[in-house]
N, CA, C and O atoms as a GROMACS GRO file, in nm:
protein
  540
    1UNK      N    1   0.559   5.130 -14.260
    1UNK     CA    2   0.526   5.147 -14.400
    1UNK      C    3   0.375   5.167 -14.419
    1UNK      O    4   0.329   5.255 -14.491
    2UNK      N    5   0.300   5.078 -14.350
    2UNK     CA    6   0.154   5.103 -14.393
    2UNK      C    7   0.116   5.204 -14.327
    2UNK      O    8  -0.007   5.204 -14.336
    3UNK      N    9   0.153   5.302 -14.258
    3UNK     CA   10   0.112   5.443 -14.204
    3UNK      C   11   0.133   5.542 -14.261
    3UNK      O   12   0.068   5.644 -14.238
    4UNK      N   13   0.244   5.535 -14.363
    4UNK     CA   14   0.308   5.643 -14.406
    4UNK      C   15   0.206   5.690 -14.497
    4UNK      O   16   0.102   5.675 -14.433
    5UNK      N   17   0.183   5.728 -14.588
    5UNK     CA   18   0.122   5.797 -14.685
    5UNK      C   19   0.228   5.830 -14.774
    5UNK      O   20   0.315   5.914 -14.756
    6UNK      N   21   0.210   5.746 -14.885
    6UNK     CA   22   0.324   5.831 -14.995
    6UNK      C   23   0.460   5.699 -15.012
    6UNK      O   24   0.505   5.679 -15.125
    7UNK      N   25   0.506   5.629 -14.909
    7UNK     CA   26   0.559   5.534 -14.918
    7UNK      C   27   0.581   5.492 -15.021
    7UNK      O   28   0.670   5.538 -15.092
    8UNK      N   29   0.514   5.404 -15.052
    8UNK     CA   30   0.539   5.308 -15.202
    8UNK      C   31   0.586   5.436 -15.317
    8UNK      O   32   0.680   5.414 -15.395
    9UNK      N   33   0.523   5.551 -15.319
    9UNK     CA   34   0.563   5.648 -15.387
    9UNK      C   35   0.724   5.658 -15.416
    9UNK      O   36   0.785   5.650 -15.523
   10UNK      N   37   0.773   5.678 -15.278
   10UNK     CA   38   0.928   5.721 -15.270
   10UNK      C   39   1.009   5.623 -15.274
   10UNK      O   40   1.130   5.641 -15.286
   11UNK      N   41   0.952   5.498 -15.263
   11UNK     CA   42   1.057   5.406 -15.304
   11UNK      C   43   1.050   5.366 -15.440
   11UNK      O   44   1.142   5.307 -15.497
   12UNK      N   45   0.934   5.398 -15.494
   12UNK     CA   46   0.968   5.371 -15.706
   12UNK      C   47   1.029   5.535 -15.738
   12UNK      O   48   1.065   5.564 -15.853
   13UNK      N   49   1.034   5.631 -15.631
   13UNK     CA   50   1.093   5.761 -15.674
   13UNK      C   51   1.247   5.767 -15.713
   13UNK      O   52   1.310   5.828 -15.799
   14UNK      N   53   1.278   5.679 -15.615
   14UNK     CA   54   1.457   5.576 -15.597
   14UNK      C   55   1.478   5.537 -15.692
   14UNK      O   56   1.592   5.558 -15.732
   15UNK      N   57   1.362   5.443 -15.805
   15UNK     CA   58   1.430   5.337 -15.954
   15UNK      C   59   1.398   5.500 -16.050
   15UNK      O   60   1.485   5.530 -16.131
   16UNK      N   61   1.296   5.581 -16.038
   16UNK     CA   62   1.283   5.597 -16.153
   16UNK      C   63   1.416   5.735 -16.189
   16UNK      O   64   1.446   5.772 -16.303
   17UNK      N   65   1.469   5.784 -16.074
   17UNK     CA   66   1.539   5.872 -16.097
   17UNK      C   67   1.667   5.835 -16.166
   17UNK      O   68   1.746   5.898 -16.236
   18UNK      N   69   1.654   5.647 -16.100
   18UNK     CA   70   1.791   5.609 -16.172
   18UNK      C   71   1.763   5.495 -16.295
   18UNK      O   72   1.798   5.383 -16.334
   19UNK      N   73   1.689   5.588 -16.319
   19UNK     CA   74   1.637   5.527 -16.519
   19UNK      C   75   1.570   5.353 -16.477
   19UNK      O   76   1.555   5.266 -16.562
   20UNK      N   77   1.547   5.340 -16.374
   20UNK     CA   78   1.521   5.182 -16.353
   20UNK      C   79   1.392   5.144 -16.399
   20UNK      O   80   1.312   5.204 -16.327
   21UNK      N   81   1.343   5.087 -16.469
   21UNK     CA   82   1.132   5.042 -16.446
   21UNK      C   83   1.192   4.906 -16.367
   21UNK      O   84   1.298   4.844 -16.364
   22UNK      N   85   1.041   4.897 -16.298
   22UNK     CA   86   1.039   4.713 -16.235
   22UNK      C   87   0.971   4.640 -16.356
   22UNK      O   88   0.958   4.681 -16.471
   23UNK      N   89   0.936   4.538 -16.306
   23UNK     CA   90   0.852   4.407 -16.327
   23UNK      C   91   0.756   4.364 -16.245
   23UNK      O   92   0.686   4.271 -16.284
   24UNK      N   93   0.733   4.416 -16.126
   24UNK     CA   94   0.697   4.340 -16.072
   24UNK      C   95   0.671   4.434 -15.919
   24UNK      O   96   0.766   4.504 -15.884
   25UNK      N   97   0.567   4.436 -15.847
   25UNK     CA   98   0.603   4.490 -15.699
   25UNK      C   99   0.491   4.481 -15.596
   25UNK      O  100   0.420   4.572 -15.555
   26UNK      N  101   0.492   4.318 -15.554
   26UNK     CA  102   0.400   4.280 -15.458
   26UNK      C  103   0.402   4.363 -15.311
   26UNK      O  104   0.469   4.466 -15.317
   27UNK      N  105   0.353   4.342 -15.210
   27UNK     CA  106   0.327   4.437 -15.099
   27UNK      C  107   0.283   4.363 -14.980
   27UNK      O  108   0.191   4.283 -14.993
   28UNK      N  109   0.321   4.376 -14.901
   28UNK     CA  110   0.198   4.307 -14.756
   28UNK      C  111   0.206   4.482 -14.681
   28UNK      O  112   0.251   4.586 -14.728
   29UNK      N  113   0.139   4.450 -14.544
   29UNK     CA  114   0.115   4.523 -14.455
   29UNK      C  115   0.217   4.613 -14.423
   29UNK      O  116   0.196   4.730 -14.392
   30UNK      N  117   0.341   4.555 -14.430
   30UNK     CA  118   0.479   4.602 -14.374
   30UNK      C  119   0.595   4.582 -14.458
   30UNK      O  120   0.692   4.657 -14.456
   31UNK      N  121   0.580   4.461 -14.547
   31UNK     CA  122   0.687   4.459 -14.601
   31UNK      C  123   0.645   4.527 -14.802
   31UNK      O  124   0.528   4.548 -14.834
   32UNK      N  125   0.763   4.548 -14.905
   32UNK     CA  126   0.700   4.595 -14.989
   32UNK      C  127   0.857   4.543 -15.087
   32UNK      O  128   0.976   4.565 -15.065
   33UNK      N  129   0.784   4.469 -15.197
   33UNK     CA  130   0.963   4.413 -15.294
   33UNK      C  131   0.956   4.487 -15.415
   33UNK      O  132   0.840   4.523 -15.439
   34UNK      N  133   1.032   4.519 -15.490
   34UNK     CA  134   1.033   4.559 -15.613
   34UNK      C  135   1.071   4.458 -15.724
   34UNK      O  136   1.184   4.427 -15.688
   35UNK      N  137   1.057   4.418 -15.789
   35UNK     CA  138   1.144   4.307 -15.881
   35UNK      C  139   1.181   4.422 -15.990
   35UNK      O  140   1.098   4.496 -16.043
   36UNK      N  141   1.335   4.424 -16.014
   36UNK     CA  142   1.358   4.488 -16.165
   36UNK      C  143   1.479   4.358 -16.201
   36UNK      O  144   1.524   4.258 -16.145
   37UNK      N  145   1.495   4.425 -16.318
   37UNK     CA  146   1.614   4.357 -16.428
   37UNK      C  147   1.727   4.346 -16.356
   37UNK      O  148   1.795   4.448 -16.363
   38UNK      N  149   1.784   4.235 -16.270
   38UNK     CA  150   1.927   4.235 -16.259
   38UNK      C  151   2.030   4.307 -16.335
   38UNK      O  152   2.132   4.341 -16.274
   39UNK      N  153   2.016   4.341 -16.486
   39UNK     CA  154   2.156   4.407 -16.549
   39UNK      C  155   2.144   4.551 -16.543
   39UNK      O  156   2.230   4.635 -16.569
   40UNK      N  157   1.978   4.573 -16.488
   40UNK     CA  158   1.953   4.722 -16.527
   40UNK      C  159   2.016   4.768 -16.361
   40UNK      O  160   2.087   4.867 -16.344
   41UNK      N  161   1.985   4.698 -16.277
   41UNK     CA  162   2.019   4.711 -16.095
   41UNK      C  163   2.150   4.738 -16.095
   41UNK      O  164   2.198   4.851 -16.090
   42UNK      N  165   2.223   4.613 -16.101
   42UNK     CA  166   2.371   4.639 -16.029
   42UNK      C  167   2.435   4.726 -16.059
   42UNK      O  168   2.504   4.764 -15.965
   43UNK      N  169   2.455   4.814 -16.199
   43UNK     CA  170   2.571   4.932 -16.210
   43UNK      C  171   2.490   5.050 -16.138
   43UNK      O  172   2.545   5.160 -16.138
   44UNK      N  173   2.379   5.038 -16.084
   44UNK     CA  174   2.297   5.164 -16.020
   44UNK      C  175   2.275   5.116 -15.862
   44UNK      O  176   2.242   5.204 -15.783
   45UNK      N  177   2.292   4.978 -15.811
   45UNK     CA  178   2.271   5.004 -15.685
   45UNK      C  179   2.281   5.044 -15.557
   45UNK      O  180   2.180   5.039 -15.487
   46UNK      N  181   2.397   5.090 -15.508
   46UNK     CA  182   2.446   5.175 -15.438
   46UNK      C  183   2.357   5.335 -15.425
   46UNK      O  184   2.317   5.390 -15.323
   47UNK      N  185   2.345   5.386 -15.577
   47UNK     CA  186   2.288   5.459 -15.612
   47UNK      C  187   2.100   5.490 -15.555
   47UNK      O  188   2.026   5.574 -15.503
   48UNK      N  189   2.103   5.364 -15.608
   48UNK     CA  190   1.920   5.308 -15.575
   48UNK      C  191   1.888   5.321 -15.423
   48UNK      O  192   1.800   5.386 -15.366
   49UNK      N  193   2.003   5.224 -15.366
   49UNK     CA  194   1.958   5.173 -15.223
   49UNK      C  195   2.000   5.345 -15.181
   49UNK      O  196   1.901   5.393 -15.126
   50UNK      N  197   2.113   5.447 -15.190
   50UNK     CA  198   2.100   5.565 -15.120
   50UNK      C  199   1.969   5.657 -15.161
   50UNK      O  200   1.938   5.759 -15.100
   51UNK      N  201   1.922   5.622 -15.235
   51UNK     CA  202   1.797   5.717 -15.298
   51UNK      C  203   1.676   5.675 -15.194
   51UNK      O  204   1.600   5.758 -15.142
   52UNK      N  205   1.667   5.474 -15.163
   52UNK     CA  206   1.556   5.479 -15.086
   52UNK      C  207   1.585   5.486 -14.939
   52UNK      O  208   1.505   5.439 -14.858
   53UNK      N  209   1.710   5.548 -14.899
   53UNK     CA  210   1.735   5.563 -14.784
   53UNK      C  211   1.658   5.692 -14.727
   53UNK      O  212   1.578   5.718 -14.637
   54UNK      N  213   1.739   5.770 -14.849
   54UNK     CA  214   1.724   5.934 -14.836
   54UNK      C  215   1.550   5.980 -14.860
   54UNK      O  216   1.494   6.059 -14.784
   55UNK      N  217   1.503   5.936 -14.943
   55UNK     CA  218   1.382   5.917 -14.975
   55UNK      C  219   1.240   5.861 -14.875
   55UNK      O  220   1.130   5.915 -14.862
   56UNK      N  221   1.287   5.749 -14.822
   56UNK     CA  222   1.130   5.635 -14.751
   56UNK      C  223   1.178   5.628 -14.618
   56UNK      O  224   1.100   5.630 -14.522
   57UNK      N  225   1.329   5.616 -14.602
   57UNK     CA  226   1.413   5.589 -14.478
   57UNK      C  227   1.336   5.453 -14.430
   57UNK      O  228   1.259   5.466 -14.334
   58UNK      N  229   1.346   5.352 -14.475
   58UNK     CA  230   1.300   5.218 -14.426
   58UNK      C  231   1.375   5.156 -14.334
   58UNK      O  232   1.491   5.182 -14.303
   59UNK      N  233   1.289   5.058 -14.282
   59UNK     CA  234   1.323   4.987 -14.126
   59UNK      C  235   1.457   4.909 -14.197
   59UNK      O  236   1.552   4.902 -14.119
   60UNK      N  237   1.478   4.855 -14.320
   60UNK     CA  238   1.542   4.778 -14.384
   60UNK      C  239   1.541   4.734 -14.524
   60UNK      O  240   1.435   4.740 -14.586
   61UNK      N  241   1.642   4.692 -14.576
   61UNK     CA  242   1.631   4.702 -14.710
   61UNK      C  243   1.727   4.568 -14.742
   61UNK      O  244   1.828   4.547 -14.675
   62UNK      N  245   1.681   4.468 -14.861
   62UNK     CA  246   1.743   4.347 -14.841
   62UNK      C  247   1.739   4.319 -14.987
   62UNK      O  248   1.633   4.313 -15.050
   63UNK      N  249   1.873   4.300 -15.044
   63UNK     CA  250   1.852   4.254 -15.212
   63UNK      C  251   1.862   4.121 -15.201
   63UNK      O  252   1.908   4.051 -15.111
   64UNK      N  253   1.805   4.091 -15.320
   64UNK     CA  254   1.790   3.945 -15.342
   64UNK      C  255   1.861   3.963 -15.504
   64UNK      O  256   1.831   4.057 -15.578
   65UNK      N  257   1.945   3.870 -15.536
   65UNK     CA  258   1.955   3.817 -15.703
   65UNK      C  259   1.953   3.687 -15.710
   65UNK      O  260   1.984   3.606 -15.623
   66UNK      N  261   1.907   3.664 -15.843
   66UNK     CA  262   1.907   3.538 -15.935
   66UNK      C  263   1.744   3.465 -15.888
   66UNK      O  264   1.740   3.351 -15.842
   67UNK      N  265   1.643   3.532 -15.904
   67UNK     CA  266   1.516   3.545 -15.916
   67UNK      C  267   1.440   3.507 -16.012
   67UNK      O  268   1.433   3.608 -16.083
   68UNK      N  269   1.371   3.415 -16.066
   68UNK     CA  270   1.287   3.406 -16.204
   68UNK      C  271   1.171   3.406 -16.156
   68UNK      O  272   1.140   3.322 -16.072
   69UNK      N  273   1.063   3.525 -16.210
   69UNK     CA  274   0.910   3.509 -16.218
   69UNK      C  275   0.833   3.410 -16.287
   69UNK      O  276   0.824   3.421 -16.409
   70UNK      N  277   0.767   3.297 -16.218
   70UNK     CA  278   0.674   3.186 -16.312
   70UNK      C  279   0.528   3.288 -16.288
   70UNK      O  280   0.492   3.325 -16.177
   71UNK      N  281   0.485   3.310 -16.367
   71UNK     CA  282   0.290   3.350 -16.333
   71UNK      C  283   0.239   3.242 -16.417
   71UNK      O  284   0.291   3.199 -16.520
   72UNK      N  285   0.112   3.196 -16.348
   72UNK     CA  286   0.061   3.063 -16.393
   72UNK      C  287  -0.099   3.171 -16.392
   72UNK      O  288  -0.164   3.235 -16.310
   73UNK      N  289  -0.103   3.146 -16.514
   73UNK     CA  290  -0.229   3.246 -16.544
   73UNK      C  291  -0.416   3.076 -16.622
   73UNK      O  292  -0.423   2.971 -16.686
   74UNK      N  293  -0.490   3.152 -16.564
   74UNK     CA  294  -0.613   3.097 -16.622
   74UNK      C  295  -0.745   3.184 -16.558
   74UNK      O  296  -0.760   3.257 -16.459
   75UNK      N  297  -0.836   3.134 -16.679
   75UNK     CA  298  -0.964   3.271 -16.634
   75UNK      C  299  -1.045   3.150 -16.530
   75UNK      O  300  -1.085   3.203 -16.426
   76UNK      N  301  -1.066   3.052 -16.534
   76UNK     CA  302  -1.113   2.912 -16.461
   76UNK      C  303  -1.053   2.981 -16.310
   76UNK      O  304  -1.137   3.010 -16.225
   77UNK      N  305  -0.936   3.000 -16.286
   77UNK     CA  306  -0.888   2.970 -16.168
   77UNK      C  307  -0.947   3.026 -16.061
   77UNK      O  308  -0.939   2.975 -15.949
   78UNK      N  309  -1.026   3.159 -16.093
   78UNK     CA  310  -1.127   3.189 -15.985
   78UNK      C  311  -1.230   3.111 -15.938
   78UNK      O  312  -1.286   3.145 -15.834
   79UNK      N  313  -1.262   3.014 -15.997
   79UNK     CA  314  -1.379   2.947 -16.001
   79UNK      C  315  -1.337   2.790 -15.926
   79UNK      O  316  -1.427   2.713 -15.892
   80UNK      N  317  -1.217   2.762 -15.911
   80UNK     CA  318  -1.193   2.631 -15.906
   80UNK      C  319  -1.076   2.657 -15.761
   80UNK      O  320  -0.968   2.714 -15.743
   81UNK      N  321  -1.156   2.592 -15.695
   81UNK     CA  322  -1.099   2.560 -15.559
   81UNK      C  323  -0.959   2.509 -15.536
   81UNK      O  324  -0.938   2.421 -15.621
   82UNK      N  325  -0.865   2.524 -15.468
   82UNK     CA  326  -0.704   2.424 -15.491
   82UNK      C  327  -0.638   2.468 -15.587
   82UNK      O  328  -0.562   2.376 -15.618
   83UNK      N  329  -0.626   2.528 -15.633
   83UNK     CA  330  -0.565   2.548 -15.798
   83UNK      C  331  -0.414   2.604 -15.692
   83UNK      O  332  -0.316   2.553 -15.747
   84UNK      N  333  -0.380   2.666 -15.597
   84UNK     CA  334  -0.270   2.778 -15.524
   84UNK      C  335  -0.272   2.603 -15.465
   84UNK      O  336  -0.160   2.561 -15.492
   85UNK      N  337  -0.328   2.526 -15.419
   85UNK     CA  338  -0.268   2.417 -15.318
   85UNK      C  339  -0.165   2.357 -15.412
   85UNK      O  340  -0.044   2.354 -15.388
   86UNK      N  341  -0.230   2.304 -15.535
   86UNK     CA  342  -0.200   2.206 -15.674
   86UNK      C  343  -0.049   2.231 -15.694
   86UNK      O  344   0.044   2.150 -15.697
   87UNK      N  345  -0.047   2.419 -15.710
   87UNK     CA  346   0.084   2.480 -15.752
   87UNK      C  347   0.179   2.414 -15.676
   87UNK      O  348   0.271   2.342 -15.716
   88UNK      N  349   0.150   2.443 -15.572
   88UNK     CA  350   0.238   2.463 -15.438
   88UNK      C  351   0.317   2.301 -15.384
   88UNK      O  352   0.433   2.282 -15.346
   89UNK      N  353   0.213   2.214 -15.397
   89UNK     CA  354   0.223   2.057 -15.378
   89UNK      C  355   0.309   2.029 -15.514
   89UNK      O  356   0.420   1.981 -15.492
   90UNK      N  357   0.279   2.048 -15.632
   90UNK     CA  358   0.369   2.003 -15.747
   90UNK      C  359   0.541   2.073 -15.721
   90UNK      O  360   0.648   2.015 -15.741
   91UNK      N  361   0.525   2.169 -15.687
   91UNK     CA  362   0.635   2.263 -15.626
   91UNK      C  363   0.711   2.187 -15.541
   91UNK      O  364   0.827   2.158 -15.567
   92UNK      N  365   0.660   2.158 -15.453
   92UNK     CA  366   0.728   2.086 -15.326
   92UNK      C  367   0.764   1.978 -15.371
   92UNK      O  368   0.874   1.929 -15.345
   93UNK      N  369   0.666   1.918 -15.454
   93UNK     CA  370   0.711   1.759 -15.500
   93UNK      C  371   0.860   1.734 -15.550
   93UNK      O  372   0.934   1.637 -15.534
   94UNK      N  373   0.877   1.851 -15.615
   94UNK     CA  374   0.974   1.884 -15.724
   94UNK      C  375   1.097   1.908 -15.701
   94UNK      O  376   1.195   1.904 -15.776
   95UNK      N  377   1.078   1.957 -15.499
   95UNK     CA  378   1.201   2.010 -15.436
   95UNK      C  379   1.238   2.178 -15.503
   95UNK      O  380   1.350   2.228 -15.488
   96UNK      N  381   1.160   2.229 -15.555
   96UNK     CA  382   1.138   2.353 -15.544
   96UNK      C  383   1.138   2.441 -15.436
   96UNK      O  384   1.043   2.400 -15.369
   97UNK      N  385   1.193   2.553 -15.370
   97UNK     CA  386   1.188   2.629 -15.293
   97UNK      C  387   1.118   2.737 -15.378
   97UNK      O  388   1.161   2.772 -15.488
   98UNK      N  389   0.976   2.803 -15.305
   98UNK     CA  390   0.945   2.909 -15.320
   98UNK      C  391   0.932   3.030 -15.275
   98UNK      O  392   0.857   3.053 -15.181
   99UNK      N  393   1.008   3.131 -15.340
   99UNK     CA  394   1.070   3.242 -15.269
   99UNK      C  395   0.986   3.366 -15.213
   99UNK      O  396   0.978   3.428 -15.107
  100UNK      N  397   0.916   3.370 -15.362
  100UNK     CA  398   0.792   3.498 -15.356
  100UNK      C  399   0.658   3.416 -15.404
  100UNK      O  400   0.667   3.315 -15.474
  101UNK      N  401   0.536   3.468 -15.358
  101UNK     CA  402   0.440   3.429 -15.365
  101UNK      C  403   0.334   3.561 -15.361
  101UNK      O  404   0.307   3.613 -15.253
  102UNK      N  405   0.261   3.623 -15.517
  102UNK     CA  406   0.170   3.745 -15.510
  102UNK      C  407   0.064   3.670 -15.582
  102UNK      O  408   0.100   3.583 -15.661
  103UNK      N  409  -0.102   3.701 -15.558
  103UNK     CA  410  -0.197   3.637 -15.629
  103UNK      C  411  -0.288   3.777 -15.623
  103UNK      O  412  -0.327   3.838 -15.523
  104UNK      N  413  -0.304   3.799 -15.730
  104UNK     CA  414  -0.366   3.937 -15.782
  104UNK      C  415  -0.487   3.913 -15.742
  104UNK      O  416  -0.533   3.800 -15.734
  105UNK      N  417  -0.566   4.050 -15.705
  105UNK     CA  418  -0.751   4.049 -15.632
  105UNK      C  419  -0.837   3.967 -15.767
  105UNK      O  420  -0.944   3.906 -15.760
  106UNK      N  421  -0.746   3.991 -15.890
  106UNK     CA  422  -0.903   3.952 -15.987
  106UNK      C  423  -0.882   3.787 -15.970
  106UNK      O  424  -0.974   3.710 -15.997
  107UNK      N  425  -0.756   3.742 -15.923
  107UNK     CA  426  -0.794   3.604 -15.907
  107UNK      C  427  -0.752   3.509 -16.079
  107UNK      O  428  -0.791   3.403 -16.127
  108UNK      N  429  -0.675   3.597 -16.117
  108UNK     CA  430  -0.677   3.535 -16.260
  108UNK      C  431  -0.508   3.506 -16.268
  108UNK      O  432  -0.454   3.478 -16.375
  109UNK      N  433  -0.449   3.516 -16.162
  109UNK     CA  434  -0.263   3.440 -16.208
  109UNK      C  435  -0.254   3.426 -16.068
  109UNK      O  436  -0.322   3.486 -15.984
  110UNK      N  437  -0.165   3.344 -16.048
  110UNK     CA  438  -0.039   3.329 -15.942
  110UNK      C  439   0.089   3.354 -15.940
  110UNK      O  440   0.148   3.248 -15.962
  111UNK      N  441   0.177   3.460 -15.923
  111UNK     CA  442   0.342   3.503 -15.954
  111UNK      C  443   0.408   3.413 -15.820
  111UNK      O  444   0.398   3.426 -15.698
  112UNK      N  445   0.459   3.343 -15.884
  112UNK     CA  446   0.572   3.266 -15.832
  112UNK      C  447   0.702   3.286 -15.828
  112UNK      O  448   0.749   3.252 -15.937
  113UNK      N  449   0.802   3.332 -15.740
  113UNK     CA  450   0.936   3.333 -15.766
  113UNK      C  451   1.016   3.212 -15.665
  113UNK      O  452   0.985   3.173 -15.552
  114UNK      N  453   1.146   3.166 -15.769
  114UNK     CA  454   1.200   3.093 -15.810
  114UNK      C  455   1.309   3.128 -15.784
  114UNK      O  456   1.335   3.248 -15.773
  115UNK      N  457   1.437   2.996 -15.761
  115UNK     CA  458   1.572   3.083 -15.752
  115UNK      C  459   1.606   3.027 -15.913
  115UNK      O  460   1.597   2.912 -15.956
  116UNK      N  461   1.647   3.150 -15.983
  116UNK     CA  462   1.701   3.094 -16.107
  116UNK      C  463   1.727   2.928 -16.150
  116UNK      O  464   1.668   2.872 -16.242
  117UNK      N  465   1.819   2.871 -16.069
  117UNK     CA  466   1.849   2.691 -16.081
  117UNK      C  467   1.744   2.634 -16.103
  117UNK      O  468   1.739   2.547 -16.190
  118UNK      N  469   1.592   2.684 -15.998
  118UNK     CA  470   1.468   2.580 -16.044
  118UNK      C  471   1.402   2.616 -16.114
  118UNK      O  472   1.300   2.548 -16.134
  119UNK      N  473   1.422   2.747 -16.194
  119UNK     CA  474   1.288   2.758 -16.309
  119UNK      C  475   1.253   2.637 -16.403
  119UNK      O  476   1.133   2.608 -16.403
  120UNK      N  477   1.318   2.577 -16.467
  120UNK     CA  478   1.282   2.475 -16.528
  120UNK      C  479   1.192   2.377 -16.434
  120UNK      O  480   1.070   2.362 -16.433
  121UNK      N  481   1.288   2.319 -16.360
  121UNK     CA  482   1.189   2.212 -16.318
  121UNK      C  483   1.091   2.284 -16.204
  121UNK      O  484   1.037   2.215 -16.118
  122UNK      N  485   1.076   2.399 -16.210
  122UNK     CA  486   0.931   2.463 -16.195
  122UNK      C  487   0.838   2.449 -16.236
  122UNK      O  488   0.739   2.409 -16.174
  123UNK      N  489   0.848   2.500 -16.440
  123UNK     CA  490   0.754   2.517 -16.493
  123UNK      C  491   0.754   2.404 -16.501
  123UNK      O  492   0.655   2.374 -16.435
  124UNK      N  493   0.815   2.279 -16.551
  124UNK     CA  494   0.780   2.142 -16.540
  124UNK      C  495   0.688   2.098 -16.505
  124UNK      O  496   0.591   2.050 -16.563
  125UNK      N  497   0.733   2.123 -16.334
  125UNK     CA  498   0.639   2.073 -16.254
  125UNK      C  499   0.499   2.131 -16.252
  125UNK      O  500   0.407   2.056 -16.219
  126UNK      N  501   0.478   2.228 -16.277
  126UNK     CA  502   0.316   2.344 -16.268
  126UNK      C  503   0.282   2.264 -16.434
  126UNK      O  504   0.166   2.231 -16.456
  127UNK      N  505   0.363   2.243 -16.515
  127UNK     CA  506   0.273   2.212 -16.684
  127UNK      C  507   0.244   2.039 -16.599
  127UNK      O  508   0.124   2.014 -16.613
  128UNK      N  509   0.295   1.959 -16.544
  128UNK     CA  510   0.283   1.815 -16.525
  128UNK      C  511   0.145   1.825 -16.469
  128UNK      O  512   0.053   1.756 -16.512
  129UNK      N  513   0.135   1.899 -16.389
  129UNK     CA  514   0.029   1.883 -16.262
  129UNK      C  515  -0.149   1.965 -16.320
  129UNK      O  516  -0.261   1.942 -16.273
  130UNK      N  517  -0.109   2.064 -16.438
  130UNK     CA  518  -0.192   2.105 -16.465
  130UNK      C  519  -0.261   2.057 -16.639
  130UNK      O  520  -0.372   2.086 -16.685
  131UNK      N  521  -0.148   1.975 -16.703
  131UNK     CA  522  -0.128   1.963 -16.838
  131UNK      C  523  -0.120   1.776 -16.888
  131UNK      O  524  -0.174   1.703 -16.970
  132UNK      N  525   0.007   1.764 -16.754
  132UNK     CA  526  -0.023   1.592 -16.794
  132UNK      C  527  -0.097   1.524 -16.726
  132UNK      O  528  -0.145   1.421 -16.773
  133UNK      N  529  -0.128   1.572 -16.584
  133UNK     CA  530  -0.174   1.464 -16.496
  133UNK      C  531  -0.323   1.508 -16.484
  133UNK      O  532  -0.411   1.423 -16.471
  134UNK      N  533  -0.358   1.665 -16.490
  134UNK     CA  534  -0.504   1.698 -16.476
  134UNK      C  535  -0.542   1.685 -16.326
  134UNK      O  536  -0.665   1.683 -16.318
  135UNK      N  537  -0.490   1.676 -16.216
  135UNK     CA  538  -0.554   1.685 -16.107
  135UNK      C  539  -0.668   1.780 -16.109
  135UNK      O  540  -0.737   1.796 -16.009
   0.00000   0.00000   0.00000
């Protein structure tokens, strides 16, 4: 993937032909996710996944459902050391599993994904740690 040129191209070429927008579409070196709407996905996926076959021809392709995005946003957070440990430790505390993990270059959110069951006592846990307790 990171050699190709055009890549990331042909795999949003796959949602948009089939009316899809994302939400969301973090990246590493090799690997690359899309987040869209579960209701907008399933009557098109078959569809989708042959588009990024025919299209990117990837090493692999792996759906995930029942996903919730937390972003824990502040303009401070560049400035303040631990803030990604804080998340992460209240997280764990909580018995949270965290699925996805993207932190944008300006340094101003953290996107967290969640399996649907723990969003609540997600955000819980991220408002306790940042709201009641003040670490």
């Amino acid at each position: 993937m990171n050699s190709e040129i055009g890549f990331g191209r042909k795999v949003l070429q796959a949602f948009e032909e089939n009316g899809i927008s994302f939400e969301h579409m973090p990246s590493g070196i090799d690997t690359m996710t899309v987040v869209v709407h579960e209701s907008e996905f399933i009557p098109k996926e078959q569809q989708v996944v042959s588009a990024i076959h025919r299209l990117a021809d990837p090493d692999s392709i792996e759906i995930e459902a029942d996903l919730s995005l937390i972003a824990v946003v502040g303009r401070g957070m560049r400035a303040n050391r631990g803030t990604a440990g804080r998340i992460f430790a209240a997280l764990a505390h909580a018995h949270v599993n965290v699925r996805m993990i993207d932190q944008g270059s300006s340094e101003l959110n953290i996107i967290i994904g969640v399996e649907n069951k723990d969003f609540e006592t997600a955000i819980r846990a991220i408002y306790d740690i940042f709201v009641e307790t003040q670490l």
